[in-house]
Legacy VTK file of the C-alpha trace (Angstrom):
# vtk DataFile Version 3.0
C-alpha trace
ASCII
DATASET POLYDATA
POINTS 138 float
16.585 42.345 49.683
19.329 40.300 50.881
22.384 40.270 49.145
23.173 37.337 46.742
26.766 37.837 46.260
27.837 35.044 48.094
25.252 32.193 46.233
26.373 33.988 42.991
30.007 32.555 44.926
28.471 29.527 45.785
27.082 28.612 42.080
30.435 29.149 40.400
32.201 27.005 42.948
29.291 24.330 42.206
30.925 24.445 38.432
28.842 27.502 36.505
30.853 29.643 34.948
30.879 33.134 35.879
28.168 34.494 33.560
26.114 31.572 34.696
26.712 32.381 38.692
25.509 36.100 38.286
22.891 36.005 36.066
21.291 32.647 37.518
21.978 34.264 41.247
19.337 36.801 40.323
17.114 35.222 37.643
14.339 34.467 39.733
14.129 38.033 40.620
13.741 39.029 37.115
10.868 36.317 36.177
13.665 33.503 34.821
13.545 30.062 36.422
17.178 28.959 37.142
17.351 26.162 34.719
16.803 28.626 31.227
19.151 31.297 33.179
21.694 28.496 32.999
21.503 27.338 29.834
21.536 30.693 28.274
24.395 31.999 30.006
26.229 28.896 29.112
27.893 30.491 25.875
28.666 33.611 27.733
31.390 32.217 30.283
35.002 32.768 29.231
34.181 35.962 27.845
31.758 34.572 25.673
34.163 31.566 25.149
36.826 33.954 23.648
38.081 35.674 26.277
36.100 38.838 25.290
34.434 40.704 27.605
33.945 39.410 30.994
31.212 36.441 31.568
30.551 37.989 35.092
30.045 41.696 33.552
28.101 39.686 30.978
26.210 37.633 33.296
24.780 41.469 34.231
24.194 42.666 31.286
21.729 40.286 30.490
19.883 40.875 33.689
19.833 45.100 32.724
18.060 43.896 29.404
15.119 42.023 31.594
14.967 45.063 34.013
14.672 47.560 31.071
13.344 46.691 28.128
10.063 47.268 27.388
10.307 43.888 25.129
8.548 42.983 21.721
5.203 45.371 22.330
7.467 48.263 21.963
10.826 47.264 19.628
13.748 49.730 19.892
11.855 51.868 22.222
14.466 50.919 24.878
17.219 50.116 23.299
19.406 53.331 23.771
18.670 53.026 28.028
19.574 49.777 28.096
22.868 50.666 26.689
23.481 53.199 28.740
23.091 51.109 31.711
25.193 48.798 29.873
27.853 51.855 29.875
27.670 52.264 33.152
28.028 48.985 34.511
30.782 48.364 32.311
32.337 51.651 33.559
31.993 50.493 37.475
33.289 47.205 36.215
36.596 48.569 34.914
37.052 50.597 37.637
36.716 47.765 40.158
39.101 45.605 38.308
40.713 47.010 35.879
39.435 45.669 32.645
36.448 45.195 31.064
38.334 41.894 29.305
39.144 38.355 30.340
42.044 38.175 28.475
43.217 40.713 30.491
41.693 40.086 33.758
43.456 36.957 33.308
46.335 38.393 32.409
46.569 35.935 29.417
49.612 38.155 27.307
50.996 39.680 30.361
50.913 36.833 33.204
49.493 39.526 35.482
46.399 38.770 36.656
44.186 41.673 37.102
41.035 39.804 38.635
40.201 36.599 40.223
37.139 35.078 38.660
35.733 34.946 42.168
36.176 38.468 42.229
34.890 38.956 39.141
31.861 37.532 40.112
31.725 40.105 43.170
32.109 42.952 41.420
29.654 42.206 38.767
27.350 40.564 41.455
27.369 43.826 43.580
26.769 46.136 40.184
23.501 44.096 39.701
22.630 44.875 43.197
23.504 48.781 42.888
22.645 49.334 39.635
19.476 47.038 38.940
17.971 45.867 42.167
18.448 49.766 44.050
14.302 49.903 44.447
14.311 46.383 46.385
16.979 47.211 48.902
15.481 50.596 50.169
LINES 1 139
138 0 1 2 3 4 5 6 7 8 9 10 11 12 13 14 15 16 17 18 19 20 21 22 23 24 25 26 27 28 29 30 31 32 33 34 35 36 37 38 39 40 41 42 43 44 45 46 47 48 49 50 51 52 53 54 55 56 57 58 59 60 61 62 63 64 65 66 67 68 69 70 71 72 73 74 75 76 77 78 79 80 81 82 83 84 85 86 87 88 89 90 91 92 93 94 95 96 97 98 99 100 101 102 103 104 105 106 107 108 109 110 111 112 113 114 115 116 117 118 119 120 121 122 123 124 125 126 127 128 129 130 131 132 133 134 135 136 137
Protein backbone atom coordinates (compact mmCIF):
# COMPACT_ATOMS: atom_id res chain seq x y z
CA UNK A 1 0.00 0.00 0.00
CA UNK A 2 1.18 3.37 -0.65
CA UNK A 3 1.56 5.64 2.00
CA UNK A 4 -1.19 8.30 2.63
CA UNK A 5 0.60 10.56 4.89
CA UNK A 6 0.96 13.21 2.62
CA UNK A 7 -3.11 13.36 1.35
CA UNK A 8 -3.83 13.02 5.14
CA UNK A 9 -1.36 16.58 4.67
CA UNK A 10 -3.13 17.54 1.80
CA UNK A 11 -6.85 17.27 3.40
CA UNK A 12 -5.99 19.36 6.44
CA UNK A 13 -4.44 22.05 4.30
CA UNK A 14 -7.83 21.82 2.15
CA UNK A 15 -9.51 23.01 5.71
CA UNK A 16 -10.33 19.45 7.71
CA UNK A 17 -9.25 19.46 10.85
CA UNK A 18 -6.80 17.04 11.96
CA UNK A 19 -9.09 14.20 13.09
CA UNK A 20 -10.88 14.71 9.84
CA UNK A 21 -7.42 14.48 7.61
CA UNK A 22 -6.40 11.05 9.24
CA UNK A 23 -9.32 9.28 9.61
CA UNK A 24 -10.89 10.41 6.11
CA UNK A 25 -7.15 9.70 4.53
CA UNK A 26 -7.84 6.06 5.28
CA UNK A 27 -11.63 5.61 5.41
CA UNK A 28 -12.02 4.07 2.22
CA UNK A 29 -9.69 1.44 3.29
CA UNK A 30 -11.77 0.56 6.17
CA UNK A 31 -15.30 0.38 4.16
CA UNK A 32 -16.23 4.38 5.01
CA UNK A 33 -16.97 6.63 2.04
CA UNK A 34 -15.17 10.00 2.62
CA UNK A 35 -18.18 12.11 3.05
CA UNK A 36 -19.58 10.11 6.59
CA UNK A 37 -15.65 9.91 7.61
CA UNK A 38 -15.91 13.68 7.48
CA UNK A 39 -18.77 14.43 9.12
CA UNK A 40 -18.09 12.17 11.97
CA UNK A 41 -14.75 13.29 12.68
CA UNK A 42 -16.02 16.78 12.60
CA UNK A 43 -16.55 16.97 16.54
CA UNK A 44 -13.27 15.32 17.12
CA UNK A 45 -10.84 18.19 15.81
CA UNK A 46 -9.41 20.44 18.51
CA UNK A 47 -9.14 17.68 20.77
CA UNK A 48 -12.59 16.94 20.53
CA UNK A 49 -13.25 20.77 20.49
CA UNK A 50 -11.68 21.08 24.02
CA UNK A 51 -8.34 20.74 23.56
CA UNK A 52 -8.41 17.14 24.97
CA UNK A 53 -6.73 14.59 23.46
CA UNK A 54 -5.33 15.05 20.11
CA UNK A 55 -7.88 15.11 16.93
CA UNK A 56 -5.01 13.47 14.84
CA UNK A 57 -4.42 10.58 17.61
CA UNK A 58 -8.22 10.63 17.58
CA UNK A 59 -8.67 10.63 13.98
CA UNK A 60 -6.79 6.92 14.59
CA UNK A 61 -8.49 5.74 17.07
CA UNK A 62 -11.53 5.63 15.31
CA UNK A 63 -9.99 3.81 12.43
CA UNK A 64 -8.50 0.87 15.25
CA UNK A 65 -12.31 0.51 16.25
CA UNK A 66 -13.30 -0.38 12.35
CA UNK A 67 -10.15 -2.65 12.06
CA UNK A 68 -11.03 -4.51 15.34
CA UNK A 69 -14.18 -4.80 16.43
CA UNK A 70 -16.08 -7.55 15.76
CA UNK A 71 -19.24 -4.98 15.80
CA UNK A 72 -22.95 -5.54 17.02
CA UNK A 73 -23.03 -9.62 16.25
CA UNK A 74 -20.62 -9.97 19.02
CA UNK A 75 -21.00 -6.79 21.76
CA UNK A 76 -18.04 -6.39 24.16
CA UNK A 77 -16.32 -9.30 22.68
CA UNK A 78 -13.65 -6.82 21.46
CA UNK A 79 -13.72 -4.24 23.47
CA UNK A 80 -10.61 -4.89 25.76
CA UNK A 81 -8.23 -5.32 22.16
CA UNK A 82 -9.39 -2.43 20.88
CA UNK A 83 -8.20 -0.62 23.87
CA UNK A 84 -5.17 -1.98 23.94
CA UNK A 85 -4.42 -0.90 20.54
CA UNK A 86 -5.78 2.27 21.67
CA UNK A 87 -2.83 2.08 24.44
CA UNK A 88 -0.47 1.58 22.18
CA UNK A 89 -1.05 4.07 19.69
CA UNK A 90 -1.45 6.54 22.24
CA UNK A 91 1.90 5.36 23.71
CA UNK A 92 3.80 5.81 20.11
CA UNK A 93 1.92 9.05 19.96
CA UNK A 94 3.44 10.53 23.12
CA UNK A 95 6.58 9.39 22.37
CA UNK A 96 6.68 11.04 18.94
CA UNK A 97 5.53 14.31 20.29
CA UNK A 98 5.42 14.56 23.52
CA UNK A 99 1.86 14.65 24.61
CA UNK A 100 -1.01 12.86 24.15
CA UNK A 101 -2.94 16.54 24.62
CA UNK A 102 -3.63 19.55 22.44
CA UNK A 103 -3.50 21.82 25.04
CA UNK A 104 -0.21 20.86 25.40
CA UNK A 105 0.91 20.11 22.00
CA UNK A 106 -0.10 23.55 21.55
CA UNK A 107 1.52 24.67 24.26
CA UNK A 108 -1.68 26.61 25.30
CA UNK A 109 -0.40 27.33 29.36
CA UNK A 110 3.19 27.20 28.55
CA UNK A 111 3.62 29.03 24.99
CA UNK A 112 5.83 26.09 24.04
CA UNK A 113 4.65 24.34 21.38
CA UNK A 114 5.31 20.73 21.51
CA UNK A 115 3.76 19.70 18.00
CA UNK A 116 2.77 21.27 14.83
CA UNK A 117 -0.67 20.15 13.79
CA UNK A 118 0.94 19.14 10.52
CA UNK A 119 3.02 17.02 12.47
CA UNK A 120 0.50 15.84 14.38
CA UNK A 121 -1.13 14.61 11.55
CA UNK A 122 2.21 12.65 10.57
CA UNK A 123 2.68 11.01 13.46
CA UNK A 124 -0.79 9.82 13.89
CA UNK A 125 -0.98 9.22 10.04
CA UNK A 126 2.16 6.92 10.16
CA UNK A 127 0.72 4.98 13.53
CA UNK A 128 -2.35 4.04 11.34
CA UNK A 129 -0.01 2.79 8.79
CA UNK A 130 2.24 0.73 11.40
CA UNK A 131 -0.14 -0.19 13.66
CA UNK A 132 -3.44 -0.88 11.54
CA UNK A 133 -2.61 -1.24 7.90
CA UNK A 134 0.93 -3.64 8.73
CA UNK A 135 -0.87 -6.74 6.60
CA UNK A 136 -1.35 -4.35 3.41
CA UNK A 137 2.17 -3.06 3.22
CA UNK A 138 4.01 -6.51 3.33
Amino acid sequence: MESRVEQAIALHDKGYNCAQAVFCAYADLFGIDEQTAYKVSEGFGLGMGMMEVCGALTGGLMLAGLKNSAGIEAPGKTKASTYQLDREMGEQFRAATGSVLCAELKGRDTGKVLCTCPDCIRHGARLVEQLLLADRNA
